[in-house]
MARFI-603207 format. One record per residue (C-alpha): residue number from 1; chain; residue in three letters; x, y, z. Coordinates in pm, whole numbers, plus 32768, in hexadecimal, padded with zeros to 4 digits. Layout:
! MARFI-603207
pos:unit:code:u:v:w
NUM:A:ala:X:Y:Z
...
END
This chain:
! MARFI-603207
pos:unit:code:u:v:w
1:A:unk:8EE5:5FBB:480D
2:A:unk:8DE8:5F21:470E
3:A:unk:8D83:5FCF:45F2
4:A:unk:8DC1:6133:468F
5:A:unk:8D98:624C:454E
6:A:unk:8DDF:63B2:45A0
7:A:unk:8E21:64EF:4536
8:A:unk:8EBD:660E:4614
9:A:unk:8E99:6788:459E
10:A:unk:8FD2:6845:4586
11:A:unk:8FE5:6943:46A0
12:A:unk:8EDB:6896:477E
13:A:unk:8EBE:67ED:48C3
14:A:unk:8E2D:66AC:48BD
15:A:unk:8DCA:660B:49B6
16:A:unk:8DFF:6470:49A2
17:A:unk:8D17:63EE:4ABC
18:A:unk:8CEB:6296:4B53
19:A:unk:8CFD:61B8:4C7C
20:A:unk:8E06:6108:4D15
21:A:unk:8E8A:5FE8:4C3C
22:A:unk:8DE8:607A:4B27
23:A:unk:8F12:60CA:4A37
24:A:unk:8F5C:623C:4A6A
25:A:unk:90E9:61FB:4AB3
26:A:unk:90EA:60F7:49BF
27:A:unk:905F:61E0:489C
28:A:unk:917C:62F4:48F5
29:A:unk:9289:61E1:48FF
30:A:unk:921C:6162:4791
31:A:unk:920D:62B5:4708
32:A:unk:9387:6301:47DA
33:A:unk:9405:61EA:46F9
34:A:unk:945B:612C:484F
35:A:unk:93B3:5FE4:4826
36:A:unk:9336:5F5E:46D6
37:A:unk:91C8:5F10:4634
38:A:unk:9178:5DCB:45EE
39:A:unk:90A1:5E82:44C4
40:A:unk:900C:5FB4:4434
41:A:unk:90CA:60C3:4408
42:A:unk:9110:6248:448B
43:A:unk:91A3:63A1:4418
44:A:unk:9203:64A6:452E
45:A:unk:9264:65EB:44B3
46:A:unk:9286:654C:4345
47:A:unk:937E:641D:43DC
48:A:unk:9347:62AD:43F4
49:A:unk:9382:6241:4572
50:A:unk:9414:610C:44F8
51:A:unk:9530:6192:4437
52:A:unk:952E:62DD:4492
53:A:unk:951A:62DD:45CE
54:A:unk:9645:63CE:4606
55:A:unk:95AD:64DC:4543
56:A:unk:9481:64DC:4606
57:A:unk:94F9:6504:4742
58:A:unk:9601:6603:46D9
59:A:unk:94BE:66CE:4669
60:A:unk:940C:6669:47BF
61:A:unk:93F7:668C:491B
62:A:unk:93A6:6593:4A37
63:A:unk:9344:6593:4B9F
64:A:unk:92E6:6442:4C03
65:A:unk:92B7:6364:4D58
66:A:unk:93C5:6430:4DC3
67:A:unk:945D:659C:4DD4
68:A:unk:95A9:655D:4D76
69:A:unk:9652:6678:4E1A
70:A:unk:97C1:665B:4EC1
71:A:unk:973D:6709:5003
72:A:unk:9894:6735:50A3
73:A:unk:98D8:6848:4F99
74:A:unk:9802:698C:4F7E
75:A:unk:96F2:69E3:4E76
76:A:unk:97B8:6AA2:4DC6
77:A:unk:98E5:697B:4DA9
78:A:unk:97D9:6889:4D60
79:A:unk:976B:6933:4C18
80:A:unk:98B2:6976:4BE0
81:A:unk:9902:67EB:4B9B
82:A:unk:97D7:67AA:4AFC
83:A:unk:9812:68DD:4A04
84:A:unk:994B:6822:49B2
85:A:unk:98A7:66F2:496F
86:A:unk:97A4:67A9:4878
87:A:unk:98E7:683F:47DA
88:A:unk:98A0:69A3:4813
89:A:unk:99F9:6A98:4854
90:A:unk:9A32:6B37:4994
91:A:unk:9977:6C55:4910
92:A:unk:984E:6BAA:48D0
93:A:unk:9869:6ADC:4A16
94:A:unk:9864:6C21:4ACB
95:A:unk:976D:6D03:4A1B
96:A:unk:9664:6BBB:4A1D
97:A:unk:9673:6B90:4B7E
98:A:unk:963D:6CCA:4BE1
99:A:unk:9519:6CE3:4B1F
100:A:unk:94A1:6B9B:4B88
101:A:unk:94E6:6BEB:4CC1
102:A:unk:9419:6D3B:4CE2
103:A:unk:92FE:6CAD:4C55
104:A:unk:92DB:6B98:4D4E
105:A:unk:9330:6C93:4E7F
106:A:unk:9457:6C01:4EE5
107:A:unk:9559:6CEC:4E5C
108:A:unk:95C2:6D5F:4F9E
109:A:unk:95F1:6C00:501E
110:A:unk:96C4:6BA5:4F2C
111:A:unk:97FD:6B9A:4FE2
112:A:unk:9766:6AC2:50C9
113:A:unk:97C9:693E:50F8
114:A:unk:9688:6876:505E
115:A:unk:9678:6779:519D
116:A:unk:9608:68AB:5295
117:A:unk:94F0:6904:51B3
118:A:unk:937D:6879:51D4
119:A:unk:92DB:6766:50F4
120:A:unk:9205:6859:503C
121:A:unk:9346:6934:5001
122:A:unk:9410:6820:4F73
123:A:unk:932A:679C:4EA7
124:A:unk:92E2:68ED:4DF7
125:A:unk:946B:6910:4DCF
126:A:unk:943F:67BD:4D1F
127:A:unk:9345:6834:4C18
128:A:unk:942F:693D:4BF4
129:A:unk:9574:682D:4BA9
130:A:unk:945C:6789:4AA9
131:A:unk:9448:68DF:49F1
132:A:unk:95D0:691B:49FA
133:A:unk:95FB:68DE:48A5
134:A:unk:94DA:6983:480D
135:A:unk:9468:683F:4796
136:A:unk:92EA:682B:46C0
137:A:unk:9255:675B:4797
138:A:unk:926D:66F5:48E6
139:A:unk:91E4:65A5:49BD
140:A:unk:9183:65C4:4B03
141:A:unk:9103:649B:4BBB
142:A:unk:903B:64F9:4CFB
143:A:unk:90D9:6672:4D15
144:A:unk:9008:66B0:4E54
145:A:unk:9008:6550:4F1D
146:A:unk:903F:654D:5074
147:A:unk:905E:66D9:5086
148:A:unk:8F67:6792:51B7
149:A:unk:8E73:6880:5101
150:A:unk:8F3A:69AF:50F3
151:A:unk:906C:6902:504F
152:A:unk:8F4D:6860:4F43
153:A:unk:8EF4:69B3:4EC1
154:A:unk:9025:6A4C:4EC6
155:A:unk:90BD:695B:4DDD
156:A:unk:8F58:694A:4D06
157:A:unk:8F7D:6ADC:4CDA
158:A:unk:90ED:6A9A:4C72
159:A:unk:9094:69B7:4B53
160:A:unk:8F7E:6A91:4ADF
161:A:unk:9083:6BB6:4AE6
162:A:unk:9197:6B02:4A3B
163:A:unk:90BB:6A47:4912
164:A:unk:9016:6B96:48F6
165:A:unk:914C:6C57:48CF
166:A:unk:923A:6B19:4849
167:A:unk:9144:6A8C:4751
168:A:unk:9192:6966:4799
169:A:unk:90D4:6816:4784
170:A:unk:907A:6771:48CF
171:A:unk:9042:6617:48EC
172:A:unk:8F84:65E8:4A7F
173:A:unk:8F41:6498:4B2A
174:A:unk:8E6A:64CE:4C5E
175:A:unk:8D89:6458:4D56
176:A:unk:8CFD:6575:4DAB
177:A:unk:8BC7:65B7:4CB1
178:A:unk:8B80:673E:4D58
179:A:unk:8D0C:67AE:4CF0
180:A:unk:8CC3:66F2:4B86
181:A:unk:8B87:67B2:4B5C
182:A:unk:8C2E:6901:4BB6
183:A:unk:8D84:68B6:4AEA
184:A:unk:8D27:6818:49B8
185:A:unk:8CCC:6863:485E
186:A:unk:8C6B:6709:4818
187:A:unk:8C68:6590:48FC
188:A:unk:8C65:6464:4894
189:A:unk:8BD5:6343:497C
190:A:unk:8C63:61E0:4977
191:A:unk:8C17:60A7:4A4D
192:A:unk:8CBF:5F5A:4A20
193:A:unk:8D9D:5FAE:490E
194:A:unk:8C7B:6035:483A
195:A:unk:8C0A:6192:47C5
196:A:unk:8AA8:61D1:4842
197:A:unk:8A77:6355:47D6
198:A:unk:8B6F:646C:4756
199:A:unk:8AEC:65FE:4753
200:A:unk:8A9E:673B:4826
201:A:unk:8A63:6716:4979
202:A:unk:891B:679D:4976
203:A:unk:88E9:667C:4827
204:A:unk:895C:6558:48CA
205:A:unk:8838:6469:4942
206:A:unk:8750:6553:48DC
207:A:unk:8672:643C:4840
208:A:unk:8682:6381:4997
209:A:unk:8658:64BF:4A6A
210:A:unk:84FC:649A:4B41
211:A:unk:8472:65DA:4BC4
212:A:unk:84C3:661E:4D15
213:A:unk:83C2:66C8:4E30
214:A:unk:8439:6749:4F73
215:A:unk:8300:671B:5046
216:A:unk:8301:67DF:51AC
217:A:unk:820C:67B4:52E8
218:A:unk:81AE:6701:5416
219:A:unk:8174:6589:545C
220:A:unk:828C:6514:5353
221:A:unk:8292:63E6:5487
222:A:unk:8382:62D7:5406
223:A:unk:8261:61D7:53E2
224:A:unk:81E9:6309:52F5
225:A:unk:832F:6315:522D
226:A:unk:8339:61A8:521A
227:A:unk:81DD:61BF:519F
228:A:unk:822C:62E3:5092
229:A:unk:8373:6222:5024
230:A:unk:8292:60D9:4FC3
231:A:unk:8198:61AC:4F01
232:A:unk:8181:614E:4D8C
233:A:unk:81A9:628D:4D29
234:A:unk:82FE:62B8:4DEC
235:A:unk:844F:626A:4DB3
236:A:unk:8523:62ED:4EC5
237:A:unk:8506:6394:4FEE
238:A:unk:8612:6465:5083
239:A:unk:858C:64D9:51F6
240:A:unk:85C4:664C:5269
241:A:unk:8583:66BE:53B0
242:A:unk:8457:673C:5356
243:A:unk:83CD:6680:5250
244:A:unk:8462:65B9:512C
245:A:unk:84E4:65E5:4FCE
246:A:unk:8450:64BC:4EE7
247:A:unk:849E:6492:4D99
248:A:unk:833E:6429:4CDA
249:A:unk:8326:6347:4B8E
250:A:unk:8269:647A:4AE6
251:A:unk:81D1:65ED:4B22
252:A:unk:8042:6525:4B15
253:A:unk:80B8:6482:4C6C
254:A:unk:80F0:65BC:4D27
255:A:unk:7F7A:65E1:4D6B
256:A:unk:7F47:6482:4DD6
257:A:unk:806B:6482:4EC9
258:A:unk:800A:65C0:4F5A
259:A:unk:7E92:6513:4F98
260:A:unk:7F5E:63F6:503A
261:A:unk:8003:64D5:5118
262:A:unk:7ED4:65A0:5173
263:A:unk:7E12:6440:51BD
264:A:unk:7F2C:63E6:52B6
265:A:unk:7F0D:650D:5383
266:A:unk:802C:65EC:52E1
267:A:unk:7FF9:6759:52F2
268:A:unk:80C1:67F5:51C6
269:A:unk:8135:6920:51CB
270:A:unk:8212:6906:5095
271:A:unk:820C:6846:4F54
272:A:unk:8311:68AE:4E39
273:A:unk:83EC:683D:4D30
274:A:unk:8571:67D8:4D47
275:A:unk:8653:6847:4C6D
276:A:unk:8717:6713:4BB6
277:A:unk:88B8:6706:4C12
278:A:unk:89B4:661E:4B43
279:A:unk:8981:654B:4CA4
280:A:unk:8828:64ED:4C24
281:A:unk:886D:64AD:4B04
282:A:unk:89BA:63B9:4B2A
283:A:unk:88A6:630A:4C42
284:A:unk:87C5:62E6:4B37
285:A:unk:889E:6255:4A3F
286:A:unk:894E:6176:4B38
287:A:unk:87D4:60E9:4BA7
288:A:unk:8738:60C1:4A3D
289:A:unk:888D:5FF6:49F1
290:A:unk:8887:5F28:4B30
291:A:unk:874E:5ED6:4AEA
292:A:unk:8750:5E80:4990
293:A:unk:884C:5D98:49D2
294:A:unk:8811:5D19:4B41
295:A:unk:891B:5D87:4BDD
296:A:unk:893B:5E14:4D23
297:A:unk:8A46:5F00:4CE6
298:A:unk:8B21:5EED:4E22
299:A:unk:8C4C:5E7A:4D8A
300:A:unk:8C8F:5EE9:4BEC
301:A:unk:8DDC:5E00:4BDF
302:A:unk:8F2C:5E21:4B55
303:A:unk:8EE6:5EAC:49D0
304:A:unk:8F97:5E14:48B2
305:A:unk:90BF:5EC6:480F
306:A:unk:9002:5EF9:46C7
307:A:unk:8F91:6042:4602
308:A:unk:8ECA:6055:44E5
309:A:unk:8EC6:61C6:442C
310:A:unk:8F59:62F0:4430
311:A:unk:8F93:6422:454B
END
């Protein structure tokens, strides 16, 4: 990472959002004390990474690339170990999964072995054996990737429900920008190693953020949208089946397009405005950088093991 400064809430989700290659993993291993900066410096929960490392992830939980369950053994057996390993007495151990357990919905699976369940199921069990401990903040790299839709927003609903309840801080890597909009309290975008906007959802990009027009007729002809998409006062066209949704470089152009459009034998039946999504926004932000620095953006690299500020 290169100069990456930022500042997570207590109690939040935030969302930590970037391409492939573009330092996600990395971030959560320097702030997991697992590999070392080559400068700058961090505090999780109060604790150094470098020296403290211990601390931190006695006070943490982590779901990474993979779920780390023993799925020979049931889900009951499975929080049983890792109960141990948080140091909690049988007691505990017991009393935290079952509650874990009923709020996930798998309670009455519990005496079931882990290998005969589904994907979805097992990796919900997982965010459970992240929580075992009642850690403060939790790490979840890519929660959701690779599940089928259903699985997605079952295990979206159970962190909402268990942050909610918990309290506890959640620290997301994803791909997917919809779940990040829906989840989070605040993202943070990074390409290449580098920081390129921190906020709200609904803030991020904002500055870049075009208006958007979904536009809805007959004769949208592909020579027509290949027409509309060189127009000077277009940006991007994204085709619909019966029409076209084009971002424009201001509200004055709206009139002008729809002239165009008219002139070239389009009968509109609809013209209205798009509401902006975290999606455009990222787009925008990864556009105005690619093109303030030349770069096609297909590949953002291996990022250097460097931060600079505080989380």
């Amino acid at each position: 990472m290169d100069a990456l400064t930022l500042e997570v809430p207590r109690g939040s989700i935030f969302g930590f959002l970037g391409r492939n290659g573009a330092g996600k993993t990395t971030t959560i291993r320097l702030l997991l004390g697992l590999i070392e900066a080559t400068r700058g410096t961090a505090r999780v929960l109060g604790f150094d990474p470098e020296t403290e490392s211990r601390k931190i992830r006695a006070r943490s939980g982590v779901l990474l690339e993979s779920p780390g369950l023993l799925e020979r053994l049931t889900a009951e057996e499975n929080l049983d170990i890792y109960g141990r390993i948080g140091r909690l007495t049988k007691a505990e151990r017991a009393a935290r999964s079952e509650e874990l357990l009923k709020r996930i919905g798998l309670w009455e699976r519990r005496r079931e072995p882990v290998k005969e369940w589904s994907r979805g199921m097992r990796q919900r069990l997982a965010i459970a054996r992240a929580l075992i401990h009642e850690p403060e903040l939790i790490f979840l790299d890519e929660p959701t990737a690779g599940l089928d839709p259903v699985s997605a927003v079952d295990v979206r609903n159970d962190l909402l429900r268990l942050a909610d309840i918990s309290g506890v801080t959640v620290f997301l890597t994803t791909h997917n920008l919809a779940e990040a909009e829906r989840l989070c309290d605040q993202v943070a975008i990074v390409r290449s190693g580098r920081l390129l906007s921190v906020g709200a959802p609904d803030e991020v990009g904002r500055d870049q953020r075009r208006p958007r027009i979904r536009l809805r007729g007959r004769g949208f002809s592909e020579r027509t949208l290949a027409a509309l998409e060189a127009h000077p006062d277009v940006g991007y066209v994204q085709p619909q089946d019966d029409g076209a949704i084009v971002t424009v470089g201001d509200r004055e152009g709206i009139s002008r397009i729809v002239a165009f459009l008219v002139r070239n034998d389009v009968a509109l039946k609809e013209v209205s405005a798009v509401g902006k999504t975290l999606e455009d926004g990222v787009l925008s932000l990864f556009r105005v950088t690619e093109e303030r620095s030349g770069d096609s953006g297909a590949s953002d690299g291996p990022p250097r093991a460097a931060m600079g500020g505080g989380l």
